[in-house]
N, C-alpha and C positions, 0 to 999 in steps of 0.2 A: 569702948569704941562706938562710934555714931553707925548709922544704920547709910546713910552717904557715904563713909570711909569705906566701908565693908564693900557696898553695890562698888564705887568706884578702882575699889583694886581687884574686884571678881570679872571686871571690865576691861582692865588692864591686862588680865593674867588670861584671857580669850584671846585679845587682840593681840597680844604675845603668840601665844599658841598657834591662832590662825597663817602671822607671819611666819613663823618656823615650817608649819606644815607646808607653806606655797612656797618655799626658799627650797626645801627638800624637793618639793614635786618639780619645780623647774630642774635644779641641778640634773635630777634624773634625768629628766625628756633631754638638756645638753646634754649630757653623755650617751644617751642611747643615740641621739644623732648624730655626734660626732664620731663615735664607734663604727657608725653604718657607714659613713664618708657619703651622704646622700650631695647631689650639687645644685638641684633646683628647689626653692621651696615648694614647688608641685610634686618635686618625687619626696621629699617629707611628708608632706601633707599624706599625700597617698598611703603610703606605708603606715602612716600611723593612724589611717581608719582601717587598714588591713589586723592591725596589731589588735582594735576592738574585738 
């Protein structure tokens, strides 16, 4: 294999990885705020610098 082919699918397979990871950390944050039944995005907000 080429040293191109190699870098380009080590490339691929982060940018995979990064997507999965921010698809997982969203769904989370949906559900922790739909759980809570917050109705403002200021009482979300809120809550989730209380959560830090």
């Amino acid at each position: 294999m080429d040293v191109e082919i190699i870098i380009g699918c080590v490339i691929i397979a982060l940018a995979l990885g990064g997507i999965i990871a921010l698809n997982l950390w969203s769904r989370r944050t949906i559900n922790r705020i739909a759980q809570n039944g917050y109705r403002t995005a200021r009482q979300t907000l809120r809550e989730m610098q209380r959560d830090k």
